[in-house]
C-alpha positions in Angstrom: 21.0 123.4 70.1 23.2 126.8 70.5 22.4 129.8 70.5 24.5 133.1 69.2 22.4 135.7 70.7 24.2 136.4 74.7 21.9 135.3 77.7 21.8 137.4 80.9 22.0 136.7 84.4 18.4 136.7 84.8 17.4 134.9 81.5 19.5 132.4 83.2 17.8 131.9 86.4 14.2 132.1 84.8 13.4 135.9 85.5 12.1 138.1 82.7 14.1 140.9 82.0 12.2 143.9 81.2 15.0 146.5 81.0 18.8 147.0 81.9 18.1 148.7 84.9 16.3 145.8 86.4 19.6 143.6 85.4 22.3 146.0 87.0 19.8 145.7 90.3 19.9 142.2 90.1 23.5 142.0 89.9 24.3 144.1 92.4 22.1 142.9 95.1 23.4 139.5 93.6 27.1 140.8 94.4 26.1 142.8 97.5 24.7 139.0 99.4 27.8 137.1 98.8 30.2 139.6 99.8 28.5 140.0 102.8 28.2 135.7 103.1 32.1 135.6 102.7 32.8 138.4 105.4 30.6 136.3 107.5 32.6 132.8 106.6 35.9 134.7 107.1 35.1 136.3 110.3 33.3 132.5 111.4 36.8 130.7 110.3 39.4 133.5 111.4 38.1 135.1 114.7 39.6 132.5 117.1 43.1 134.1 115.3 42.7 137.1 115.7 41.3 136.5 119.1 44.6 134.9 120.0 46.9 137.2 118.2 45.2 139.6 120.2 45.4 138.4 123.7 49.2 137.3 123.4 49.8 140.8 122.4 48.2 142.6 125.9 49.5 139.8 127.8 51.9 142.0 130.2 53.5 138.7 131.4 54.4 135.7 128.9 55.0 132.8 131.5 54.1 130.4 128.6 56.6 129.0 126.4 55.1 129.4 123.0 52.0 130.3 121.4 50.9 127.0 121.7 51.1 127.0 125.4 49.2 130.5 125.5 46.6 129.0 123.9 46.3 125.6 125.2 45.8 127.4 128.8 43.1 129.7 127.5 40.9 126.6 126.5 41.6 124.9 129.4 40.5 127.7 131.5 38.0 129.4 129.4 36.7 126.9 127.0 37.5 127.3 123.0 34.3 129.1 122.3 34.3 131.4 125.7 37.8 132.1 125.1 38.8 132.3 121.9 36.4 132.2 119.4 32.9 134.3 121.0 34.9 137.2 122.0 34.9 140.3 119.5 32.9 137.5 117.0 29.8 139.8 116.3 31.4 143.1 116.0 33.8 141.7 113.9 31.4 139.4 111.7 29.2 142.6 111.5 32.2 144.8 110.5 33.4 142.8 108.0 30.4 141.4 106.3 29.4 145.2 105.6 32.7 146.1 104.8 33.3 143.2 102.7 29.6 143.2 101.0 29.8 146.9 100.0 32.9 146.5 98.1 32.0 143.0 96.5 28.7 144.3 95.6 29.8 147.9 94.2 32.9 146.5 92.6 31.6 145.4 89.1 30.2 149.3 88.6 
């Protein structure tokens, strides 16, 4: 059985919809939570990057051979998650999930 008249957002998930302002709310607090979900999941998957990219660019002396080497000697002295990936994680996760979360959720308008 199809329909021809257009279903909202809300008429989708069950929620009455009792005027267009309601709907625009919806969608842009809709928009607004996973923007700010996939700043968090970028930041989460990326930091130990940037963390590295980072530290081999204020290393004054490069005594290892390759980035590899940088790296492999940060874990072994610091850990992975004391030395790469903690450092800078909640400024940064807290950076981009608002930068990331106001323009998701205030793109559509």
């Amino acid at each position: 059985c199809t329909s021809s008249a257009p279903v909202s957002d809300l008429e989708m998930a069950g929620k009455n919809v009792s005027s267009p302002e309601e709907e625009i709310s919806y969608k842009f607090a809709r928009n607004l939570a996973a923007g700010t979900m996939c700043g968090c999941v970028v930041v989460m998957t990326f930091n130990p990057l940037d963390c590295l990219r980072i530290r081999w660019q204020v290393e004054r002396t490069h005594n290892s051979a390759s980035l590899l080497d940088f790296s492999q000697k940060i874990v072994k002295k610091e850990g992975f998650w004391g030395g790469l990936w903690r450092p800078g994680l909640y400024a940064n996760g807290a950076a981009a999930s608002i930068s990331v979360g106001t323009r998701m959720g205030i793109y559509p308008f």
